[in-house]
DOFI-786654 format. One record per residue: y, x, z of N, C-alpha, C in turn. Coordinates in steps of 0.2 Angstrom, whole numbers. Layout:
BEGIN
+-------+-------+-------+-------+-------+-------+-------+-------+-------+
|    nv |    nu |    nw |   cav |   cau |   caw |    cv |    cu |    cw |
+-------+-------+-------+-------+-------+-------+-------+-------+-------+
|     Y |     X |     Z |     Y |     X |     Z |     Y |     X |     Z |
...
+-------+-------+-------+-------+-------+-------+-------+-------+-------+
This chain:
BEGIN
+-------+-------+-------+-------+-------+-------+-------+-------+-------+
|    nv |    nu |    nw |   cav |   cau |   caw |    cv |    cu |    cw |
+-------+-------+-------+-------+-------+-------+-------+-------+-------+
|    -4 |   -54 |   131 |    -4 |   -61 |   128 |    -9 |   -62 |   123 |
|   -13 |   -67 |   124 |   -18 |   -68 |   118 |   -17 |   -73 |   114 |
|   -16 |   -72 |   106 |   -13 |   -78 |   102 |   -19 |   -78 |    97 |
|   -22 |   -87 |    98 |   -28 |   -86 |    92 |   -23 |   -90 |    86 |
|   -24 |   -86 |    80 |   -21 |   -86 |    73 |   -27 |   -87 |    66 |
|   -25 |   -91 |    63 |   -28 |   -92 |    56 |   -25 |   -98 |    52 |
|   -29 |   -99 |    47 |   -27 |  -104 |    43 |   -32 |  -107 |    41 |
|   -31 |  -111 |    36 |   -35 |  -117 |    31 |   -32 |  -119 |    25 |
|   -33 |  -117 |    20 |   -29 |  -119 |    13 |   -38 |  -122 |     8 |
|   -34 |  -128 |     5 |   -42 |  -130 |     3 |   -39 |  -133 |    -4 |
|   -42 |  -131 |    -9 |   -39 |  -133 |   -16 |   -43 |  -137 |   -20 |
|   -40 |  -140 |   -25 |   -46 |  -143 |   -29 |   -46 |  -141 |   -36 |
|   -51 |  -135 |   -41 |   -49 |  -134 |   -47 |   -55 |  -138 |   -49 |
|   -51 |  -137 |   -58 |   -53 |  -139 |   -62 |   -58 |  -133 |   -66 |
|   -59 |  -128 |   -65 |   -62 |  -125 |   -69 |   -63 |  -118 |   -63 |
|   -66 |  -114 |   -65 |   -69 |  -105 |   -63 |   -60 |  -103 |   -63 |
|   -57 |  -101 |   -56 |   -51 |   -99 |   -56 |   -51 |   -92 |   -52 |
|   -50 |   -87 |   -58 |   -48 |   -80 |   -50 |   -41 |   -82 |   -49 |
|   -43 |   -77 |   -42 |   -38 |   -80 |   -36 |   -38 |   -73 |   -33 |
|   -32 |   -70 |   -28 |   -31 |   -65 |   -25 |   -25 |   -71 |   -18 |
|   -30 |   -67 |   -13 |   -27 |   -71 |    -7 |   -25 |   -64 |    -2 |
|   -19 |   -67 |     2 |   -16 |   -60 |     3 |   -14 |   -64 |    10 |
|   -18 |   -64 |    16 |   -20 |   -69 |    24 |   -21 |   -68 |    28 |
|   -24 |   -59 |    28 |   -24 |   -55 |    33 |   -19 |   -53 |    35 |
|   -19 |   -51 |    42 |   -15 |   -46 |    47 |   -14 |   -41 |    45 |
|    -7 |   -37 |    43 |    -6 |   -31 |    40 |    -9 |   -26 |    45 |
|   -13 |   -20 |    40 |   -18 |   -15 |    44 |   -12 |   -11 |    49 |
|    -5 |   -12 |    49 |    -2 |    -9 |    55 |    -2 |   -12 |    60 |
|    -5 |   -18 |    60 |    -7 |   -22 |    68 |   -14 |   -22 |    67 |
|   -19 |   -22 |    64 |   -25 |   -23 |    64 |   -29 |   -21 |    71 |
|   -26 |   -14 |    74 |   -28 |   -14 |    81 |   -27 |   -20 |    85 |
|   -21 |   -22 |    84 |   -21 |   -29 |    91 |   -26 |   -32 |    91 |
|   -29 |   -33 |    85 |   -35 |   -40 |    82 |   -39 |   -39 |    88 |
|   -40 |   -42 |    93 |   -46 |   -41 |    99 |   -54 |   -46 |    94 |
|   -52 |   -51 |    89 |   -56 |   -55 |    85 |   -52 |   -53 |    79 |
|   -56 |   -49 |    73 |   -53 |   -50 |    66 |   -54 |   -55 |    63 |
|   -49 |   -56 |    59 |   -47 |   -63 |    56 |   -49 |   -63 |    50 |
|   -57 |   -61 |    48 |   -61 |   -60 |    42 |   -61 |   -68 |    38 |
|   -58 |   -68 |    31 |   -58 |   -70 |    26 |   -63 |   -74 |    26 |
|   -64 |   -81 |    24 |   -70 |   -83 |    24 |   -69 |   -89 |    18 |
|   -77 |   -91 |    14 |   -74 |   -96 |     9 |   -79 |  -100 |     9 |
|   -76 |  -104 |     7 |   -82 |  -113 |     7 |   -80 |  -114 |     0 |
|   -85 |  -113 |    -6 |   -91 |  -111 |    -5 |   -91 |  -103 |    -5 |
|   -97 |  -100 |    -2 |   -97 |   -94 |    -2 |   -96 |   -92 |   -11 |
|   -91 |   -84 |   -11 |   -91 |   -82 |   -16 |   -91 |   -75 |   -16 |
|   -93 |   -69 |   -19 |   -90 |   -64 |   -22 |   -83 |   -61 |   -19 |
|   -82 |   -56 |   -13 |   -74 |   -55 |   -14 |   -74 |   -49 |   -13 |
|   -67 |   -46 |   -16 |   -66 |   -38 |   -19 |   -61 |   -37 |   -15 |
|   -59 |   -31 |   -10 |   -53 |   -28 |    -8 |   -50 |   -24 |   -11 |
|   -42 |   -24 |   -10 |   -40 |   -17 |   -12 |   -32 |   -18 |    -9 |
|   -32 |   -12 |    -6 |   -21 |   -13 |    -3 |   -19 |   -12 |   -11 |
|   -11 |   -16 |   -12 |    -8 |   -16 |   -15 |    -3 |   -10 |   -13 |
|     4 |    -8 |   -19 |     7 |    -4 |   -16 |    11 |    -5 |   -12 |
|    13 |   -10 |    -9 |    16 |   -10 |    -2 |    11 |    -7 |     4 |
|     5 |    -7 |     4 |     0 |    -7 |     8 |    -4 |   -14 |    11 |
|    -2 |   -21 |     8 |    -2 |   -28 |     8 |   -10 |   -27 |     8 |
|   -16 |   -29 |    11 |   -21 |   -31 |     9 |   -25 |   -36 |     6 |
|   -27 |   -37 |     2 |   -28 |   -42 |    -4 |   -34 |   -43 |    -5 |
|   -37 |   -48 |    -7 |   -44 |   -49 |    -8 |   -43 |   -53 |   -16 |
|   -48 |   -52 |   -17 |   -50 |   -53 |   -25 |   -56 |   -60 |   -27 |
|   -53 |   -65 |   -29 |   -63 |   -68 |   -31 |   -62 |   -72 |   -34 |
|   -68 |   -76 |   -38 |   -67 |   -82 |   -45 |   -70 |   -88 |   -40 |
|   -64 |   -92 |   -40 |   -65 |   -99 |   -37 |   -68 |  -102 |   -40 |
|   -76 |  -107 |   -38 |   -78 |  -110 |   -43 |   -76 |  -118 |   -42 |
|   -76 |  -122 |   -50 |   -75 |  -128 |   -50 |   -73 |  -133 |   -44 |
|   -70 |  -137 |   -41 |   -71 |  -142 |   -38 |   -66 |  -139 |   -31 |
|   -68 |  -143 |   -26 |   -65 |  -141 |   -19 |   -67 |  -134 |   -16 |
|   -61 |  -131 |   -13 |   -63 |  -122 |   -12 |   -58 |  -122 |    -7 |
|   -60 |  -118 |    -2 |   -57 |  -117 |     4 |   -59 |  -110 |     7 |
|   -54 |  -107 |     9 |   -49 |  -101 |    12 |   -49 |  -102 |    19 |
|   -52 |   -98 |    23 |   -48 |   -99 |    30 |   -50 |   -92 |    33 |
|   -47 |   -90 |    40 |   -46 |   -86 |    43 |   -46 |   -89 |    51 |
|   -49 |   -84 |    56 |   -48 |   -87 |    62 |   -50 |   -81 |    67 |
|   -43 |   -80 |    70 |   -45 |   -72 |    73 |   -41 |   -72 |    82 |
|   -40 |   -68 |    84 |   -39 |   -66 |    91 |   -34 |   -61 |    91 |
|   -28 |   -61 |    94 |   -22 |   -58 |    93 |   -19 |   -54 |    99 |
|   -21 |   -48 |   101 |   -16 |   -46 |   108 |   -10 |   -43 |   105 |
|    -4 |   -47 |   109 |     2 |   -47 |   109 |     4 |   -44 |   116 |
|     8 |   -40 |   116 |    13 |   -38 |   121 |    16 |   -42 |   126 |
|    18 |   -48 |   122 |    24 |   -54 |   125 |    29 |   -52 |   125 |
|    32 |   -46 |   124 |    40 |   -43 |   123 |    42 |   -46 |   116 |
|    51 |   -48 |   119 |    53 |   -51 |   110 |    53 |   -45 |   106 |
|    56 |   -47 |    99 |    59 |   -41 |    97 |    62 |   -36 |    98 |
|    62 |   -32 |    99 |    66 |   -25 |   100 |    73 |   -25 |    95 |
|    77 |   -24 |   101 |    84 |   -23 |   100 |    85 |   -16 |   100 |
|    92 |   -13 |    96 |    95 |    -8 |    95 |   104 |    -7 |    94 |
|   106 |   -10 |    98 |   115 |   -13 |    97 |   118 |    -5 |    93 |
|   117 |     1 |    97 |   120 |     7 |    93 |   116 |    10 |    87 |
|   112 |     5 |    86 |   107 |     9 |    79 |   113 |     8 |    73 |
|   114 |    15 |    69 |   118 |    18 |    66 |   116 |    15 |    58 |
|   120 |    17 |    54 |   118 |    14 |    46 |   119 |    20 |    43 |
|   114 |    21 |    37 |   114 |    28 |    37 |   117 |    28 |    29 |
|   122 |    34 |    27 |   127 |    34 |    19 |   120 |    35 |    16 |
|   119 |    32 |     8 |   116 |    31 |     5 |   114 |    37 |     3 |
|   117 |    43 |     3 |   112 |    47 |     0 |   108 |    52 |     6 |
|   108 |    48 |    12 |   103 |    50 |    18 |    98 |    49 |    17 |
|    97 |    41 |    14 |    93 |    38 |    15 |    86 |    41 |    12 |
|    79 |    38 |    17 |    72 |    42 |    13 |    71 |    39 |     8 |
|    69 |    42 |     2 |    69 |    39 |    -6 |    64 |    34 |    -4 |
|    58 |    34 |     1 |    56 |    27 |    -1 |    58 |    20 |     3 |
|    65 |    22 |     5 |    67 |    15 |     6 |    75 |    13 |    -1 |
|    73 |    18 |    -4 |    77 |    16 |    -9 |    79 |    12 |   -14 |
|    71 |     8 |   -14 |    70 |     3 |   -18 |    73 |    -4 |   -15 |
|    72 |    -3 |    -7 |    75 |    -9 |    -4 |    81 |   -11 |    -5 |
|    87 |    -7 |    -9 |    95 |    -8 |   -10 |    94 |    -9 |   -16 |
|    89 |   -12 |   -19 |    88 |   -13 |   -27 |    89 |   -21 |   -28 |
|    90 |   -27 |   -33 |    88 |   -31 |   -34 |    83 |   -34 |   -36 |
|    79 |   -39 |   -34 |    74 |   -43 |   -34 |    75 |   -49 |   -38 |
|    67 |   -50 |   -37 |    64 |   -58 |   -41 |    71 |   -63 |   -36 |
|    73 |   -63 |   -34 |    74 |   -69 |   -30 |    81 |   -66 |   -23 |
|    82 |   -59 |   -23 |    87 |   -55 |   -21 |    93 |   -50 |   -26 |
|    96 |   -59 |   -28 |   101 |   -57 |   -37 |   106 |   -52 |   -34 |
|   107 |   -46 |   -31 |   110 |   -43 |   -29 |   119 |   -41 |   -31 |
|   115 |   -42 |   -40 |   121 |   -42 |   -43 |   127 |   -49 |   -46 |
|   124 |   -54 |   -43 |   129 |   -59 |   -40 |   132 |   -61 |   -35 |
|   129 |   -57 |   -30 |   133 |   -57 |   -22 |   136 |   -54 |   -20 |
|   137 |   -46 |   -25 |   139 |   -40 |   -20 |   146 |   -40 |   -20 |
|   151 |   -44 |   -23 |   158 |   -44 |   -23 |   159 |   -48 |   -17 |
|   156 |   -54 |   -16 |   154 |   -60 |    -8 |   153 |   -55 |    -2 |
|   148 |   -49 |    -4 |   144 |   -49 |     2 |   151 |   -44 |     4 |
|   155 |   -41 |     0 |   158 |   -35 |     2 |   166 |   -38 |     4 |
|   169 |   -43 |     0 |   173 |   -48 |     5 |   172 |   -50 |    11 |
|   165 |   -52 |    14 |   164 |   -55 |    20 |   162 |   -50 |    24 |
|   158 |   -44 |    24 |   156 |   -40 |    29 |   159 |   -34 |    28 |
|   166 |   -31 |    22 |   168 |   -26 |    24 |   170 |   -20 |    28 |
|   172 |   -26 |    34 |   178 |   -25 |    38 |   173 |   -25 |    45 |
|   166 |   -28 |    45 |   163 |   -26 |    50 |   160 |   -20 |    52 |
|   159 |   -19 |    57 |   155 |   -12 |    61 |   150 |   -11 |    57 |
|   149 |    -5 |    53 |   142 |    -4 |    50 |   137 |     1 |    55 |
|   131 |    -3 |    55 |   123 |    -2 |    57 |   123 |   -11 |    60 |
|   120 |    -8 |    67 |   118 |   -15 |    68 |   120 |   -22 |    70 |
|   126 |   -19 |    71 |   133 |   -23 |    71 |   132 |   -30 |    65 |
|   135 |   -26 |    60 |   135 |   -28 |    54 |   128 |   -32 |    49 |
|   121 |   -29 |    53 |   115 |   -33 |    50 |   117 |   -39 |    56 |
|   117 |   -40 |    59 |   119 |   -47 |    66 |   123 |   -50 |    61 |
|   130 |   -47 |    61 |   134 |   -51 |    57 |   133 |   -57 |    52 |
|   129 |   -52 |    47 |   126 |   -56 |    40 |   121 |   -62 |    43 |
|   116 |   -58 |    49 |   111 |   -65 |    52 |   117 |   -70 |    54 |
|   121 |   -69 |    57 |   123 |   -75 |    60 |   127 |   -78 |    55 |
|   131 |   -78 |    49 |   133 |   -79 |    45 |   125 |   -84 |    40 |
|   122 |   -83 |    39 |   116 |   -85 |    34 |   114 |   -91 |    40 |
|   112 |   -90 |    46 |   111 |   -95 |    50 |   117 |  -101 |    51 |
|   122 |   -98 |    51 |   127 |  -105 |    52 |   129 |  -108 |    45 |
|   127 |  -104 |    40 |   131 |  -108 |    34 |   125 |  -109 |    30 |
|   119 |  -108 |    32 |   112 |  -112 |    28 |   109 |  -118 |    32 |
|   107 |  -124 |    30 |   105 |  -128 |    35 |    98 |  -128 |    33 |
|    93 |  -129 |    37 |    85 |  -127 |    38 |    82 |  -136 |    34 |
|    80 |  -136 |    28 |    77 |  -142 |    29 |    72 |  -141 |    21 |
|    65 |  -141 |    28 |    58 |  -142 |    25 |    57 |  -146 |    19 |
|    61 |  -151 |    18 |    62 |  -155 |    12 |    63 |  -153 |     6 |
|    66 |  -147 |     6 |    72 |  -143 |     1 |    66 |  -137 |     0 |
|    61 |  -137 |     0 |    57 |  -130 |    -3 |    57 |  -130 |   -10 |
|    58 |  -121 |   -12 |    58 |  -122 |   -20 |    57 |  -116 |   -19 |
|    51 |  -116 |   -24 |    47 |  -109 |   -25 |    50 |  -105 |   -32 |
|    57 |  -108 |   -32 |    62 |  -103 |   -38 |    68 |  -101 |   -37 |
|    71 |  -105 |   -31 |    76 |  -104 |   -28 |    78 |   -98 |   -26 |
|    85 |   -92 |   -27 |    84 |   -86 |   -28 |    92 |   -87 |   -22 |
|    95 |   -82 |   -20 |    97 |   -82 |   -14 |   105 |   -81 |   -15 |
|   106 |   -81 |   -21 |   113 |   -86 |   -22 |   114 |   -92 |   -24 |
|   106 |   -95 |   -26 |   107 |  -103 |   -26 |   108 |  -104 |   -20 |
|   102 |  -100 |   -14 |   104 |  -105 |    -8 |   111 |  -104 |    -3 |
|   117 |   -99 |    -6 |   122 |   -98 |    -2 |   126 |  -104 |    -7 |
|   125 |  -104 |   -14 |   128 |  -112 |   -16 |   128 |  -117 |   -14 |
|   119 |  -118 |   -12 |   119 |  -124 |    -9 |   119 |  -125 |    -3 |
|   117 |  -118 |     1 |   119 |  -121 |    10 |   112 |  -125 |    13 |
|   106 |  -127 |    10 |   101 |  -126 |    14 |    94 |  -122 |    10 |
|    90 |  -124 |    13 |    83 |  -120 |    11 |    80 |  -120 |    20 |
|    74 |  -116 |    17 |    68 |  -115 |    22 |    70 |  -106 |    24 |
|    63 |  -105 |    27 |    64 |   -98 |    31 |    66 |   -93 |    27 |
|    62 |   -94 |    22 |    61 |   -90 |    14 |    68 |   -87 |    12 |
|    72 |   -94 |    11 |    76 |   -93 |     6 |    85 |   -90 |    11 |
|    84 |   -91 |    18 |    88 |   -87 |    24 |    85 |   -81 |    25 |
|    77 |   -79 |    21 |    79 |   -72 |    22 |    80 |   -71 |    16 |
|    81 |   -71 |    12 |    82 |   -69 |     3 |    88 |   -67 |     4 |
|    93 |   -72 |     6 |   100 |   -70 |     8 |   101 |   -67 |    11 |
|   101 |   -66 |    18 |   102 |   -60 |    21 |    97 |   -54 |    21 |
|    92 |   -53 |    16 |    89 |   -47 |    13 |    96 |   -45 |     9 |
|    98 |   -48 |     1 |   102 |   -48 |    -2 |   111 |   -46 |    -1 |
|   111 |   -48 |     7 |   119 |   -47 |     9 |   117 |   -39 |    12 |
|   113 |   -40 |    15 |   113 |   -32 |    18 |   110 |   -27 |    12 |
|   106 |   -26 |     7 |   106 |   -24 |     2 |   112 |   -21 |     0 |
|   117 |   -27 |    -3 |   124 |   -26 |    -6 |   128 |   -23 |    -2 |
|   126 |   -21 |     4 |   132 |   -17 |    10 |   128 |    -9 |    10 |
|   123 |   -10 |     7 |   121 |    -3 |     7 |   114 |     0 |    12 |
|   112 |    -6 |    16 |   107 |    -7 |    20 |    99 |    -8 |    17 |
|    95 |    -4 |    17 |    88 |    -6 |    13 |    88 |   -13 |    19 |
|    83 |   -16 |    14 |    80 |   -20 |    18 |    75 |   -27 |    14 |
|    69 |   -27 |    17 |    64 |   -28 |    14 |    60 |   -34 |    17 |
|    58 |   -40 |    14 |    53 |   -46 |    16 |    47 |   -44 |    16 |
|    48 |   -48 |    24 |    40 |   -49 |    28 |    38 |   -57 |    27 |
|    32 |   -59 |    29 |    28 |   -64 |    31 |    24 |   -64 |    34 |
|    22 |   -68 |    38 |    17 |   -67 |    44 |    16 |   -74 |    46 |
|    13 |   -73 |    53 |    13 |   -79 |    59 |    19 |   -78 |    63 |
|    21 |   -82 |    66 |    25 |   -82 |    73 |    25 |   -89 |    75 |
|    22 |   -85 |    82 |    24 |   -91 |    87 |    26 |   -96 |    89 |
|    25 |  -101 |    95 |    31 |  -106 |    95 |    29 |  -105 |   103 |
|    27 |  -100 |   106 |    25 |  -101 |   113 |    31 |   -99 |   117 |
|    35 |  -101 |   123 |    40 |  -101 |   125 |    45 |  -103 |   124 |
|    45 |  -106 |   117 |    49 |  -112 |   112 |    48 |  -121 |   112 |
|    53 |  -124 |   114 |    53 |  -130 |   113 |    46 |  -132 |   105 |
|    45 |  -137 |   107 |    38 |  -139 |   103 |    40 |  -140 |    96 |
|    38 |  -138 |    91 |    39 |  -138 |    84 |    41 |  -146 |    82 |
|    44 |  -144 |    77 |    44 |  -152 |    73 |    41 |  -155 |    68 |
|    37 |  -148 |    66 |    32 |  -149 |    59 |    25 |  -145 |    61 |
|    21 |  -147 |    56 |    14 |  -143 |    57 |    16 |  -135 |    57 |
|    10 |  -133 |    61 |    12 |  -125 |    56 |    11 |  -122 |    51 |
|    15 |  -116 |    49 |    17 |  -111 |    43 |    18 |  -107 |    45 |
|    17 |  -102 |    39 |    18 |   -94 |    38 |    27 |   -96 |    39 |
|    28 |   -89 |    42 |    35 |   -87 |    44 |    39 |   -82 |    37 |
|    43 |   -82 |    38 |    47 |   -77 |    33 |    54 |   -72 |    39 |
|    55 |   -66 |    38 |    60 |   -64 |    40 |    60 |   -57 |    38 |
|    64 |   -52 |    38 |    67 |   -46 |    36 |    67 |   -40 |    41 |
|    67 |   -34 |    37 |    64 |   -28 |    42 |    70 |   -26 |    38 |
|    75 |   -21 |    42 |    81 |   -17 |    40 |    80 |   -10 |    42 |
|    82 |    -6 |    39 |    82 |     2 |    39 |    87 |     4 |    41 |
|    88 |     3 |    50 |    92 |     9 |    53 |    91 |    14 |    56 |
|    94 |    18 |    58 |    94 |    25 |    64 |    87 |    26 |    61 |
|    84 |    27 |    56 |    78 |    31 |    55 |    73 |    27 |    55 |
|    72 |    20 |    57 |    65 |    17 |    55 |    67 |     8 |    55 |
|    65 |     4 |    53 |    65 |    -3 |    50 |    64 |    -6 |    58 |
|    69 |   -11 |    56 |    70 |   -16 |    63 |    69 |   -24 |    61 |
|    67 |   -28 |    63 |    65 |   -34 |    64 |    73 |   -40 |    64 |
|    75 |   -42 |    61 |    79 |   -47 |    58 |    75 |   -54 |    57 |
|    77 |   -59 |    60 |    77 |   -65 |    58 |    81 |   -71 |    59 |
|    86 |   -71 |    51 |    92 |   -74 |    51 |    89 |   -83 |    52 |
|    83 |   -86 |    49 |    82 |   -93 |    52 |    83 |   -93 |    57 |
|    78 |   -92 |    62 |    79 |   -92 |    71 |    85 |   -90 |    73 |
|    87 |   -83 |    72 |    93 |   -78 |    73 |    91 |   -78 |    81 |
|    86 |   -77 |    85 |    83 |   -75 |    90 |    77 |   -70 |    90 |
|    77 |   -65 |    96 |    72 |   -62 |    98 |    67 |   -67 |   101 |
|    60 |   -64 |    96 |    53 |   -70 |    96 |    47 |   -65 |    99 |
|    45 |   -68 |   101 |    39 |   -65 |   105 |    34 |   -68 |   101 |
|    28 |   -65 |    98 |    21 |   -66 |    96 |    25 |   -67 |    87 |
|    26 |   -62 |    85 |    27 |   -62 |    76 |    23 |   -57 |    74 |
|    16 |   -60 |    69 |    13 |   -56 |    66 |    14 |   -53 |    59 |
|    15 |   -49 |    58 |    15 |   -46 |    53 |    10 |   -47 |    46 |
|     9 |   -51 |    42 |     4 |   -52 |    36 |     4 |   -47 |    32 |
|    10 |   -47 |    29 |    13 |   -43 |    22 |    20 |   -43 |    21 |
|    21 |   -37 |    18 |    30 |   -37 |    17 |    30 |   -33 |     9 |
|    37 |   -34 |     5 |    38 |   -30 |     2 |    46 |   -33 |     1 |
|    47 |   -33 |    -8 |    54 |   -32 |   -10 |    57 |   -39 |    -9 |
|    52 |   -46 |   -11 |    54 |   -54 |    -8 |    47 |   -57 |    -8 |
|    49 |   -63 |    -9 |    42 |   -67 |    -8 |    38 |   -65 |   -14 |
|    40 |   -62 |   -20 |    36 |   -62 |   -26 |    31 |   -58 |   -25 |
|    34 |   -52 |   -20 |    28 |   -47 |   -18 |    22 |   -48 |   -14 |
|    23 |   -55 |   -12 |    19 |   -58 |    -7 |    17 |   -64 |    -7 |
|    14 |   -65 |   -12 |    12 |   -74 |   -11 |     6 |   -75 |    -6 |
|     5 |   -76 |    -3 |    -2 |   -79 |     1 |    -7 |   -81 |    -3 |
|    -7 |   -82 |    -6 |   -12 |   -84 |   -13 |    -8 |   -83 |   -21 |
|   -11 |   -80 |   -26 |   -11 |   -83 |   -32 |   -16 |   -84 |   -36 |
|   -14 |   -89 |   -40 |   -21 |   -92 |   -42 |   -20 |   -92 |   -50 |
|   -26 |   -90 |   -56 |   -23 |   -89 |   -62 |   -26 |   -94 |   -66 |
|   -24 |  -102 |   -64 |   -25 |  -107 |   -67 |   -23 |  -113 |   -65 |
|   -25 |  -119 |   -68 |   -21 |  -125 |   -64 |   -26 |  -126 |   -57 |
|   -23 |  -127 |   -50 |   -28 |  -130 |   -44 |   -21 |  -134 |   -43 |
|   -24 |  -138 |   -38 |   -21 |  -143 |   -33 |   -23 |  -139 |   -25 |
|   -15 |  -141 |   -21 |   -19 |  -138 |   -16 |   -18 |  -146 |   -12 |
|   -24 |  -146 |    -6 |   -25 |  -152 |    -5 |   -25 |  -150 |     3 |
|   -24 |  -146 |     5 |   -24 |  -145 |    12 |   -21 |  -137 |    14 |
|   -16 |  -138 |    19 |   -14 |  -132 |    21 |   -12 |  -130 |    28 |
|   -16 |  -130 |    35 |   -16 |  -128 |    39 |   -14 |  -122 |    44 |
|   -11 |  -120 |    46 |    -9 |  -113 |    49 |    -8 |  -114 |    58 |
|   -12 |  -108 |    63 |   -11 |  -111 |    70 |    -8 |  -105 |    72 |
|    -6 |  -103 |    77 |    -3 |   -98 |    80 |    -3 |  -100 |    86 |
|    -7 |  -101 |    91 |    -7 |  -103 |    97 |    -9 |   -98 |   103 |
|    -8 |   -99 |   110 |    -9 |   -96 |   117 |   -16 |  -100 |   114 |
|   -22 |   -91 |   116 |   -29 |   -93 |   115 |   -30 |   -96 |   121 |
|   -26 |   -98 |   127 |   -31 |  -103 |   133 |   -31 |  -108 |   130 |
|   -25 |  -110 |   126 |   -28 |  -118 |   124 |   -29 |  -118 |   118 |
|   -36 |  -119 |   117 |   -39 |  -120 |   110 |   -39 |  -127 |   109 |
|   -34 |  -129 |   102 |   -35 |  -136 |   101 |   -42 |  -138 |    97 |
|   -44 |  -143 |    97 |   -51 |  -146 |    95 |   -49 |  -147 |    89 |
|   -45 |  -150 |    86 |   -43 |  -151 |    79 |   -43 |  -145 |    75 |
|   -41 |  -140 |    79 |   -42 |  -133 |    72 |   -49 |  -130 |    71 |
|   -53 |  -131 |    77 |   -59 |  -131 |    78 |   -64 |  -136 |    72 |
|   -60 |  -143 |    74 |   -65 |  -147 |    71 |   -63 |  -148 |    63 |
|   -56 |  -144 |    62 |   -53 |  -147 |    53 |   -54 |  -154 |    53 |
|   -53 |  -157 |    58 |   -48 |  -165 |    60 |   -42 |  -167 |    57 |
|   -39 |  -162 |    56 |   -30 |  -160 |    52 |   -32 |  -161 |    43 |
|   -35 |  -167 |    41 |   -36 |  -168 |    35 |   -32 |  -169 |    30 |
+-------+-------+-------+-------+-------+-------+-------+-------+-------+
C-alpha cells in the first residue's frame, strides 16, 4: 500500500522567531519512505538537525517576520496489515522490567499519575494483567470519554479529562497512558499520521493522530484508546513520555497559526487541492 503523507502549517509573526519543528517520519520507519518527506519552508531559511532523547527528530531555524510556512510531502509503503495483536502477551513485575522503560511508569506533564492511581487500582484490579488488562483500560477510556473536536485544550492533563468525559485523541491517550502506568504497565505517547483508508469518510479535515505504545512480553505494542480498533496505515512521527515531549512545532515567541493542513491519503488518488494549497 502507498500512502502519500504531509502537511502544511503557515504562520504569521510578528518578529525573527526560532522554531524547532518535530514532522518527520520517525527514523524507525524512515525505510518505508519510497519519497522522503524532506522539511521544506516558504521562505527559504537556515535549518539545523539534531534527534532529541527519545530519538524524535527535530529541526531547528529562525522564522523570519511576517507569513512562514512549513510543509512536508512524501511517499509511504505500508504493509496494509492492522495493528498487531498479542491476546497472551504477558505483563511483566516491576522489577523485570528493562530500566529504559522505566521512566514510562513515572508521572508526567499531563499523565497526573498521582491523582488516579487509587481510580485506576479500583477499576482495573481485579482484571487479568498483561493484555487483557491494557484492552480493559482502552475500552474503559473509549466508552466514558466523548471525542469532541471542539473541546481541545492544550493543558488539559488526564484527570481532567476523566472529570470531564470528553476531549480529542490526545487527551484519551493521556488517560489511558496514565491508567496503565498506575497498574504498573510502562507506557508511552506516540503521534503520527494515520489513515482513514478502509474507514467510513472523516468528519473533519485532517490531523496528526495521538495514541499509545505499551510494554508487554518484552517489546511495546500499539494501543489506541480513541478509535479502540486495529488501523491499518499509522505512521509513526514521534513518541515519548506525553504530548509535552512532542510538540509538532514550538515556537519561542508570539505567531499566529493561520493555516493547518495534514493529508494521509491512498497515493492512487492524489487530491488537487493538496497539490494546489486550495485548502486556504
Amino acid at each position: 500500500m502507498r500512502i502519500r503523507i504531509g502537511c502544511r502549517l503557515r504562520y504569521h509573526l510578528t518578529q525573527p522567531t526560532p522554531l524547532i519543528a518535530m514532522l518527520n517520519v520517525h527514523y524507525s520507519r524512515f525505510g518505508d519512505l519510497e519519497r522522503a518527506d524532506y522539511l521544506i519552508t516558504s521562505p527559504s531559511v537556515p535549518l539545523a538537525c539534531y534527534r532529541d532523547g527519545s530519538g524524535n527528530w527535530c529541526t531547528w531555524m529562525v522564522a523570519p517576520t511576517g507569513d512562514f510556512t512549513l510543509s512536508t510531502d512524501g511517499i509511504f509503503r505500508d504493509c496494509g496489515q492492522p495493528d498487531p495483536i498479542a491476546p497472551d502477551a504477558v505483563q511483566h513485575e516491576v522489577q523485570d522490567l528493562p530500566f529504559e522503560t522505566l521512566v514510562y511508569l513515572l508521572g508526567s506533564r499531563y499523565c497526573d499519575t498521582d491523582l488516579l492511581s487509587d481510580e485506576a487500582w479500583r477499576l482495573f484490579e481485579n482484571t487479568p494483567p498483561g493484555w487483557e488488562r491494557v484492552q480493559t483500560i482502552c475500552d474503559f477510556v473509549h466508552s466514558t470519554v466523548s471525542f469532541d473536536y471542539m473541546q481541545a485544550s492544550a493543558t488539559r492533563t488526564a484527570s481532567e479529562t476523566l472529570a470531564g468525559r470528553y476531549g480529542v485523541c490526545r487527551d484519551f491517550t493521556h488517560l489511558a497512558i496514565t491508567l496503565c502506568r498506575c497498574m504498573n504497565i510502562p507506557a508511552r505517547y506516540c503521534t503520527g499520521y494515520l489513515s482513514d483508508i478502509g474507514q467510513p469518510e472523516p468528519d473533519r479535515l485532517g490531523d496528526f493522530a495521538a495514541w499509545m505504545e505499551v510494554f508487554l512480553d518484552g517489546r511495546w505494542w500499539v494501543f489506541d484508546p480513541r478509535n479502540n480498533t486495529r488501523r491499518v496505515g499509522r505512521i509513526l512521527v514521534a513518541r515519548g513520555r506525553d504530548a509535552a515531549d512532542v510538540p509538532l512545532t514550538q515556537t519561542f515567541g508570539p505567531n499566529t497559526l493561520t493555516q493547518f493542513d495534514v493529508w494521509t491519503w491512498d497515493a492512487e488518488d492524489d487530491p488537487a487541492e493538496v497539490l494546489s494549497g486550495s485548502r486556504n
